[in-house]
N, C-alpha and C positions, 0 to 999 in steps of 0.2 A: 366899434371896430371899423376899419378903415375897408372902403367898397372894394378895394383889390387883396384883400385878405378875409379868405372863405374858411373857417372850423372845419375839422375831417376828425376822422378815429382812423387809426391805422392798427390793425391788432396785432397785439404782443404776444409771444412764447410764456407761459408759464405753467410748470405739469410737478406731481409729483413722482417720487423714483418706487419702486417696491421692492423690497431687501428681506434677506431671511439674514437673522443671526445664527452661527453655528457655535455653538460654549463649547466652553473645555465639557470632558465628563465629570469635574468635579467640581462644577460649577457651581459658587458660594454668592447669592445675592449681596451680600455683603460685605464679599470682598472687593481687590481690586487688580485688575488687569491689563495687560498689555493688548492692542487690536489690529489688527490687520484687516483694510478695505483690498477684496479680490475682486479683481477688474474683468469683466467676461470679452471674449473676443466678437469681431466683428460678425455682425448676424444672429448671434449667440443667446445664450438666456443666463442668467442666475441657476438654473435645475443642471446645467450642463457643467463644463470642466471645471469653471469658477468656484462654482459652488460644490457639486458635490464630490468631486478630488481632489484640488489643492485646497477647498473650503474647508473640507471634513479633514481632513490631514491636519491642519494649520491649527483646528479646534483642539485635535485631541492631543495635541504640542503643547496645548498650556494657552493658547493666543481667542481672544473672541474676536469671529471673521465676520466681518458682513457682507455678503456678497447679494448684488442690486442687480435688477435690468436698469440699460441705461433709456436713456428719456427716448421719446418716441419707440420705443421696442418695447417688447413682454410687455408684462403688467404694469409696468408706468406709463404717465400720462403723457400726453404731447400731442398735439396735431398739427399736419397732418400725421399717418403712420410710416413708419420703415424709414427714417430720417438717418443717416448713417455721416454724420458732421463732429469733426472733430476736436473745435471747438466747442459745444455741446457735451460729449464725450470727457473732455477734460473735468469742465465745469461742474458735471456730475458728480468728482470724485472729491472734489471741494464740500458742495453739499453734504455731499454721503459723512467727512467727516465732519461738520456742521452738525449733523445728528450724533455722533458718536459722540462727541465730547459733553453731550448732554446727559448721555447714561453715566451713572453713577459710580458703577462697575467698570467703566474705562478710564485707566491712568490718559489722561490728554498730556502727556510730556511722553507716552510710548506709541506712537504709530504708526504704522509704516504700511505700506501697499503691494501688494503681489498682481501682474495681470498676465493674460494668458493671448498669443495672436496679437492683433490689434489692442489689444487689452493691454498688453505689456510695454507698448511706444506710449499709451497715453496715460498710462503710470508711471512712465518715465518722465514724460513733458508734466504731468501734475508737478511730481516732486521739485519740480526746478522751481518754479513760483510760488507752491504753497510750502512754507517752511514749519509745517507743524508735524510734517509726514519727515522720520525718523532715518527711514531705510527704503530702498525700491529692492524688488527683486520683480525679475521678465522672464517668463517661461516662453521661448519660439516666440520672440516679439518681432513683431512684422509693425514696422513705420509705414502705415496707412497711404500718408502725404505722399510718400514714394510711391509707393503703388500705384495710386490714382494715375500721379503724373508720370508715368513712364506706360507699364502694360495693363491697366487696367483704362486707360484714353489713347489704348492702340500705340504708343510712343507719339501720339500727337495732337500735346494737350491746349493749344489755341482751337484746332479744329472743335477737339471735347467740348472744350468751353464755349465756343459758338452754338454746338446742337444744345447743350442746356440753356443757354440765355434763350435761346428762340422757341424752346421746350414749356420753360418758364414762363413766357409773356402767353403762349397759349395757354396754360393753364389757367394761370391769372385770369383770362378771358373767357375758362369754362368748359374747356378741354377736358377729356380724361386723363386721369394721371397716369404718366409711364410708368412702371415698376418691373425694375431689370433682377433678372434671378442671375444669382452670384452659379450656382451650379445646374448639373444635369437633374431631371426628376428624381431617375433613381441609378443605383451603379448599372442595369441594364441599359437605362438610357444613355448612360455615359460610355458602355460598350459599344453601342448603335454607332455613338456620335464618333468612335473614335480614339478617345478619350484616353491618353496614356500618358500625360505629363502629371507626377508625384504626389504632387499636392494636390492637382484639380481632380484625382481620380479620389485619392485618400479622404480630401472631407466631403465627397460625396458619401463614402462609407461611411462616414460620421456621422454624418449631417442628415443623411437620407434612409435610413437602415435604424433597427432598433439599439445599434451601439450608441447613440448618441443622438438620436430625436427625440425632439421635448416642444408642448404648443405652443410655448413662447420664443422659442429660437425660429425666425425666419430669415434665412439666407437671402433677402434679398434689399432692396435699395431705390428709394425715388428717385428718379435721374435729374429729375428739375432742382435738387435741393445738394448736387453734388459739386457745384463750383467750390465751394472753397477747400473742400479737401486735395482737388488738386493745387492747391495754392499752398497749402501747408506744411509743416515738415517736422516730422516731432521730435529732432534734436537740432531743432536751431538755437544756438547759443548754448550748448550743453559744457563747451570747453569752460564756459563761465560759470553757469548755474547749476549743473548736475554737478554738488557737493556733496551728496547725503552719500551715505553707503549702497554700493549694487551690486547685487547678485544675476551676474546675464547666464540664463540656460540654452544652450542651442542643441538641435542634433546636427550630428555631421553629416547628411545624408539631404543636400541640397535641392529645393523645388522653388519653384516659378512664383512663388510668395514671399520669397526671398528673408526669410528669416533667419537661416546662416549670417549671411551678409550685414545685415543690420545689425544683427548680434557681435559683429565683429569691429563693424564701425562706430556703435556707440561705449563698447567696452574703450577702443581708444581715443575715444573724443570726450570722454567725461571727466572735468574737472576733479572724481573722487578722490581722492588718497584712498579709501581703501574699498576697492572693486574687484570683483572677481567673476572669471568668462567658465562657464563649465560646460564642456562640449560630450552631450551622451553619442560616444560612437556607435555606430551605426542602426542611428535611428533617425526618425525623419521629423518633420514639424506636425503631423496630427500622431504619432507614435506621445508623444510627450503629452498628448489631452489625456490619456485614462489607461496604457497598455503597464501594466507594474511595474518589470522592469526599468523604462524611460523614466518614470514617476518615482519611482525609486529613487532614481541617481539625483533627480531635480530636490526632492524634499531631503537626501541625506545633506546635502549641500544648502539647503535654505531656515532648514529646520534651526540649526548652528547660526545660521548666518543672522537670523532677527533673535538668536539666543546671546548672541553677543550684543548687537546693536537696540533694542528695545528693551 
């Protein structure tokens, strides 16, 4: 080898994901089945809305769900921890049905995806490139990329991007890592603080409170590893590639994670022919993780909808 060229290892990503399967109840090993991969929302776990209420609903429909923690979060592997990248994210849902199609008990010509928050944009961005995914349906999908790049980098995402580049290179160098918490401790904390905008109050109740804490959902996020999600945007090109069939769920009952709004602008930019917007009135974006009602209206509408299409 030539004296101005020095051998290095530079280390790679590679983890694996951990998924529970939910069956029909009359589940026949030797039958065969239609599946649906449920995408959990950001900070989220597999134990939580993913799994155990649109999971268990979707099962007892007739459909085998797998619902997974995504990489770097819950019980899958990845290092460092709390990684919240949306390419990543994507990529998982691919894998996820990389296993599916190897069970035996899954028709691989029926597939389709459900995701919930965050969960719901990168099951929508999945379906546009992987074409083995059947049907998409988005409950409260909140497009991540937006976020990042608007109010979650203060509306000023060159500045963002500077404190993480220079976040980053200290790390690299030995630093502690920053890990920014998405909410308040608990809803008292968020009393303290203030705390009355819809959603940030709401999934604290979620999130923080025995309605919806679980050990593997942590609400929070490396900051050094957040560059690209402000760069991203999970219906770019959708006018072209979102063919499949969609199901968008919104409540009408608008918050600062903007899920109304994305649910409105991907129902009219998606190439589908046959898409459909269902708006549960007056309900809000964490009303539709687990309240029955909300969940009601989501799965009478979705239940039909991968009944037709898988």
């Amino acid at each position: 080898m030539p004296e101005n060229i020095r051998s290095t290892t530079v280390k790679a990503l590679a983890w694996d994901l951990a998924a529970d399967l939910h069956l029909p109840p009359d589940f026949d090993e030797g039958g065969t089945y239609p599946a649906i991969v449920s995408v959990h929302p950001i900070g989220s776990c597999k134990e939580q809305t993913s799994g155990n209420v649109y999971g268990e609903a979707l099962a007892k429909a007739g459909y085998v769900v797998i619902a997974y923690d995504a990489g770097f979060q819950g019980a899958s592997g990845g290092n460092p921890r709390s990684i919240e990248d949306p390419y990543f994210r994507v990529s998982d849902v691919s894998h996820v049905i990389d296993h599916l199609v190897t069970l035996p008990y899954v028709d691989a010509d029926r597939i389709g995806v459900v995701g919930v928050c965050g969960g719901g944009a990168y099951a929508i961005n999945a379906t546009m490139t992987d074409r083995r995914i059947k049907a998409v349906g988005s409950v409260t999908g909140v497009n991540f990329g937006r976020l990042m790049h608007e109010a979650f980098s203060g509306y000023d995402p060159i500045a963002a991007l500077d404190a993480i580049a220079e976040q980053r290179t200290a790390e690299a160098r030995g630093a502690e890592p920053r890990i920014d918490q998405y909410l308040p401790a608990d809803p008292a904390a968020a009393e303290e603080q203030g705390v009355t905008e819809i959603d940030l109050a709401e999934a604290t109740d979620y999130y923080r409170t025995d309605r919806g804490q679980q050990p593997g959902g942590r609400t929070e996020a490396l900051f050094a590893r957040q560059a690209t999600s402000i760069g991203w945007d999970a219906f770019h090109r959708a006018e072209v590639l979102l063919t499949r069939p969609l199901c968008v769920v919104v409540g009408d009952k608008p918050g600062a994670f903007g899920a109304y709004r994305d649910g409105l602008e991907i129902y009219r930019r998606a190439a589908s022919k046959d898409k459909q917007l269902v708006v549960a009135e007056g309900f809000s974006h964490y009303d539709l993780y687990d309240k029955p009602e909300p969940v009601r209206i989501a799965l009478d509408h979705l239940i039909p909808f991968y009944a037709e299409h898988l």
